[in-house]
N, C-alpha and C positions, 0 to 999 in steps of 0.2 A: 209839402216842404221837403221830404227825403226827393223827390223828382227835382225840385230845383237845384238842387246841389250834386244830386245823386247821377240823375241823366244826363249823360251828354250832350246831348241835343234839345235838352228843355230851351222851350221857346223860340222854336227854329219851325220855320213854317212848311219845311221839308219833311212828308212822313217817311215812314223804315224804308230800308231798301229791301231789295228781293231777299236778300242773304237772309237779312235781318228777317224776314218775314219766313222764312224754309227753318231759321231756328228754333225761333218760336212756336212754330208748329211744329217741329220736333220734337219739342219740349214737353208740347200738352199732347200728342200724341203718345209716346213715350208713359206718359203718369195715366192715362188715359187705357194704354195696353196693360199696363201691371193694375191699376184697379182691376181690370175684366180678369187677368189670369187668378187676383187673389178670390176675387166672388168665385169664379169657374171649377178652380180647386178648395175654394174653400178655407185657404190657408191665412187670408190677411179680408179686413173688411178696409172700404175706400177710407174712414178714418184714422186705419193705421199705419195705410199705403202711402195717405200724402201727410204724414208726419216721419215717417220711418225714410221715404226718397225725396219725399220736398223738402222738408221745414230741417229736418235733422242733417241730410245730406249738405244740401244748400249750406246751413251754417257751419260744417265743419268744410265744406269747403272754401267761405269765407276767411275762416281762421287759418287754414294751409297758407291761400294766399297771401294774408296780410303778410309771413315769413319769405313766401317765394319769390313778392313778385320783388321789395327791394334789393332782394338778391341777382335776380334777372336786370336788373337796371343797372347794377355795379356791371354786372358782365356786361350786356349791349353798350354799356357806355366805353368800356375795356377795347370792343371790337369795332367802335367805331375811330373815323378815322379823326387825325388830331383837329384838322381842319371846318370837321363836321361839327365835333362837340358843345360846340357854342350852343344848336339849333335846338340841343337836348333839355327841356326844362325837367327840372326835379319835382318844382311846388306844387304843381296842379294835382299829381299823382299823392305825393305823401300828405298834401294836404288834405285832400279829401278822405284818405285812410286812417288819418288820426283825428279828422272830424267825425267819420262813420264809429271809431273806438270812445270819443269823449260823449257824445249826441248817443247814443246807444248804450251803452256804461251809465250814464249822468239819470236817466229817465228809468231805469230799471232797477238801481242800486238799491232804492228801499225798498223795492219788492224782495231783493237777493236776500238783504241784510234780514228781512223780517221772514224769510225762508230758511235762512240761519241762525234764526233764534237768539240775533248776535243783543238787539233790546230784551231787556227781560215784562215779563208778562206780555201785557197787550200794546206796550211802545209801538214795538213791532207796524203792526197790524194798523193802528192809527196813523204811524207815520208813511207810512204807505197809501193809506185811506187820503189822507192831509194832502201829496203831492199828486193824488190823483182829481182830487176834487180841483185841487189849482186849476192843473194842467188842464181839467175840465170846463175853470170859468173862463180862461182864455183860449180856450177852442171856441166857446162861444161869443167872445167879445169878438175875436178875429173874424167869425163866421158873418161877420155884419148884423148881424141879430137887432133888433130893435125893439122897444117896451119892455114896460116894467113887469109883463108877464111869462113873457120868454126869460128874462132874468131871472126871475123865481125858479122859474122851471129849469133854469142850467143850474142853480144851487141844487137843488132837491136831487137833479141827475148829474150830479158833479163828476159824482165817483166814478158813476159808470160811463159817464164821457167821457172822463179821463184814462180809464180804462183802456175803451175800447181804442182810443187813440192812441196811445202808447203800443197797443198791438200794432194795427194797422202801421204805424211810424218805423216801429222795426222790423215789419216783415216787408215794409216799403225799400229800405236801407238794404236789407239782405237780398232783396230782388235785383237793384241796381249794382251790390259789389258783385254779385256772381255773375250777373250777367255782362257786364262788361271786365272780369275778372280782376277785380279792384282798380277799375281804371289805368290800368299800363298801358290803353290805348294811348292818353292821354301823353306819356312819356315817349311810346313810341308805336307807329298804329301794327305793328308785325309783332310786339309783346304780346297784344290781347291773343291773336288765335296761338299763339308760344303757348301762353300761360293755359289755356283752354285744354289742351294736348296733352301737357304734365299732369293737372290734375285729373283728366278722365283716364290718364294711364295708369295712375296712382289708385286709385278708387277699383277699377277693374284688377288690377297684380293682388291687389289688398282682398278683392271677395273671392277670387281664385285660390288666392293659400287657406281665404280660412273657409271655403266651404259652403260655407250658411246659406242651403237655401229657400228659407221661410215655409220649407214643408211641400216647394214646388219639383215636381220631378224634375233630373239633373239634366236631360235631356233640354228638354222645355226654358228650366233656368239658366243655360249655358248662350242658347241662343238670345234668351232677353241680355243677360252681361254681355255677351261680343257685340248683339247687334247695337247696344247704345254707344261701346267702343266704335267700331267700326263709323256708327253714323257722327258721332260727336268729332272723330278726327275727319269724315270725310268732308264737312263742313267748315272745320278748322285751315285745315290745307288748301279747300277752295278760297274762302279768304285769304291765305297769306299770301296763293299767288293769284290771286287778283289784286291784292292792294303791288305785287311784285311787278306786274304790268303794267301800272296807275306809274310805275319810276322808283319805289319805296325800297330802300336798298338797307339793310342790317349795318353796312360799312359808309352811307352816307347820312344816317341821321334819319330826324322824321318829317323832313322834307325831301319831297319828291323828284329825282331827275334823273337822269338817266345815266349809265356810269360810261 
């Protein structure tokens, strides 16, 4: 579900391109070297590695962007030219970033609220139980499931199908806003490597002043922060002049032609 809406290319019989495919293995290379450096040193174990650079990182870098990128669309739209502006759609981008805020908000809310102890006693907790079990029996009605024993059996595991999918849904959601940088492709295709470039600059300035380096010598930790700067914009940059070449101009929109 979060891929239909989430991926741009769902349903397109075209797989990744090469870009697409050197990032992604950047990616998992990347989380792949920092698990080995925390076992090596000793300093992080792989479950604190991909919660502390995946799961945390990732989501505060969704949140930067939900602020950056409508503000980068005011500006691209500012330096585009008057004649171009028409090509510039708004919907596809903001619509999908306040589907990703409602659809992620809407399914987690009573877990927060029962985290907040905002019901008193065990409200909480059952009402959270209650929307997971739902959520549970309609993963399995959707699932095509058939009989009246597989039925039984998605009541009895409601909770923790609903659970599990609730995870699964919003770590689905956070994969596709980061990785397409909230969809600014979508508004204009030279935003997405933009937005790319700001927030791994932001992320690197940001561990520079403060330091922190999880107990890894400074030497060792300097090269892992520049190297993912360095590979994350060299990638970036390769994209925006390749889509530069494709005709993709900042001052003619995000349609392609040549100036």
């Amino acid at each position: 579900m979060a891929a239909r809406w989430g991926n741009p290319t769902y349903g397109s019989e075209e797989g990744p391109d090469l870009l697409s495919r050197v990032t992604t293995a950047r990616a998992v290379l990347g989380m792949l070297s920092l698990i080995a450096v925390g076992l090596y040193t000793g300093t992080r174990g792989p479950g604190q590695v991909l919660t502390e650079e995946g799961w945390d990182k990732t989501s505060l870098s969704v949140v930067i962007a939900v602020g950056l990128v409508p503000a980068l669309m005011v500006g691209t739209y500012s330096v585009t030219r008057s004649g171009h502006r028409r090509s510039l759609r708004w919907g596809p981008t903001i619509w999908r970033i306040l589907l990703m805020a409602a659809s992620t908000y809407a399914v987690m809310t009573p877990i927060i609220l029962s985290g907040m102890d905002i019901f008193p006693g065990a409200w909480g907790p059952l009402l959270a139980a209650a929307e997971m079990e739902l959520i549970g029996l309609v993963a399995v009605v959707m699932s095509g499931a058939r009989g009246g024993t597989i039925f039984v059996l998605g009541i009895l595991l409601g909770v923790v199908t609903g659970f599990l999918w609730v995870i699964f849904y919003v770590l689905s959601v956070a994969f596709w806003a980061s990785r397409t940088s909230c969809w600014a492709g979508k508004f204009h295709p030279l935003l997405a490597p933009a937005v790319s470039a700001v927030l791994v600059m932001y992320f690197t300035v940001v561990a520079l002043i403060d330091q922190d380096t999880k107990g890894v010598p400074m030497d060792l930790w300097l090269v892992l922060t520049l190297g993912g700067l360095v590979t994350t914009l060299a990638l970036a940059i390769t994209e925006h002049e390749s889509l530069r070449r494709r005709g993709y101009s900042w001052r003619s929109g995000p349609t392609p032609m040549r100036d």
